[in-house]
C-alpha positions in Angstrom: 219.9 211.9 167.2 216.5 210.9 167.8 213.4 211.8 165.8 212.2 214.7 167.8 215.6 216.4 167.5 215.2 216.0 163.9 211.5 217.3 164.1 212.9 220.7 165.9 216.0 221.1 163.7 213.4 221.1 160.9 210.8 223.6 162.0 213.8 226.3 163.4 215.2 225.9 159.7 211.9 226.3 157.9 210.8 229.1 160.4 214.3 230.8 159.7 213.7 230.5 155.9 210.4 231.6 155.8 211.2 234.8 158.4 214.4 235.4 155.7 212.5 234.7 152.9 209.9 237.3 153.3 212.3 240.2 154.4 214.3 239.5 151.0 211.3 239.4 148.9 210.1 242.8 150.7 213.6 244.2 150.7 213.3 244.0 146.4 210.3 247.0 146.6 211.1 250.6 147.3 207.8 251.5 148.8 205.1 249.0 150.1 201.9 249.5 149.1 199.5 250.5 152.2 196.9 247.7 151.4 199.9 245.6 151.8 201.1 247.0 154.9 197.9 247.1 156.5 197.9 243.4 155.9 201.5 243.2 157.3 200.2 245.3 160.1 197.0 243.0 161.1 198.8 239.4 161.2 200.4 239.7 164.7 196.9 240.3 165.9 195.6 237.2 163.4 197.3 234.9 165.0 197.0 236.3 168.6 193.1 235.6 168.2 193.9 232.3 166.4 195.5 231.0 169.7 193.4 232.6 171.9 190.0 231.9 170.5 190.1 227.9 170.8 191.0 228.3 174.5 188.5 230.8 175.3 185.6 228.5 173.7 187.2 225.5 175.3 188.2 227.0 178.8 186.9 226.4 182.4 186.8 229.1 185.3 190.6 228.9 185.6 191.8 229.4 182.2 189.4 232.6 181.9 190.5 234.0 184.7 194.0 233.8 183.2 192.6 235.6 180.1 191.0 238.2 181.7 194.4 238.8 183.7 196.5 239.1 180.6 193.9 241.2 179.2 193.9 243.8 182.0 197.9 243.5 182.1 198.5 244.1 178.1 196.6 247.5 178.2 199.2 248.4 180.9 201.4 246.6 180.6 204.3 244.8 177.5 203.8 241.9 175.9 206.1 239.7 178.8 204.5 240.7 181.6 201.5 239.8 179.7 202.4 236.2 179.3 204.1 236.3 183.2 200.7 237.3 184.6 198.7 234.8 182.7 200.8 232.3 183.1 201.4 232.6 187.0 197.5 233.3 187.6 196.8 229.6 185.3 199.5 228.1 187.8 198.2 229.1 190.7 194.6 228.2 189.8 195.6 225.1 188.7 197.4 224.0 191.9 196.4 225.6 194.7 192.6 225.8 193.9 
């Protein structure tokens, strides 16, 4: 196997642990406390803006046109058809303009 394989077969693993990790250290409480999960609550959003943000400060026409898209879709819309409308609108900008 070449590096690369090695490289993937390392993040799934650490990704699994980490995932397992925190659901067995959680799994030891009875209650959570709400500070804690209003925390747990806010990270999915966290790293939304963290990959969004560098691409909205770094993007041209047709990469905020995409955003604006998947914007408009997610308040209507799941989280897939989200990502299928962005990603379709960035394609077709990208080749056909």
């Amino acid at each position: 196997m070449n590096h690369m394989t090695w490289v993937i077969i390392a993040a799934a693993v650490a990704t699994y642990l980490t995932r397992v990790g925190g659901h067995l250290v959680l799994s030891q409480f009875q209650t959570i406390h709400p500070r804690v999960e209003a925390a747990l609550n806010a990270v999915p959003a966290a790293v939304l803006a963290t990959l969004v943000a560098p691409s909205l400060l770094s993007a041209g026409p047709r990469e905020l046109a995409a955003l604006v898209i998947s914007g408009a879709v997610a308040l209507r819309g799941g989280l897939m058809s989200m990502f299928i409308a962005g990603a379709a609108v960035l394609v077709i900008l990208r080749n056909f303009t």
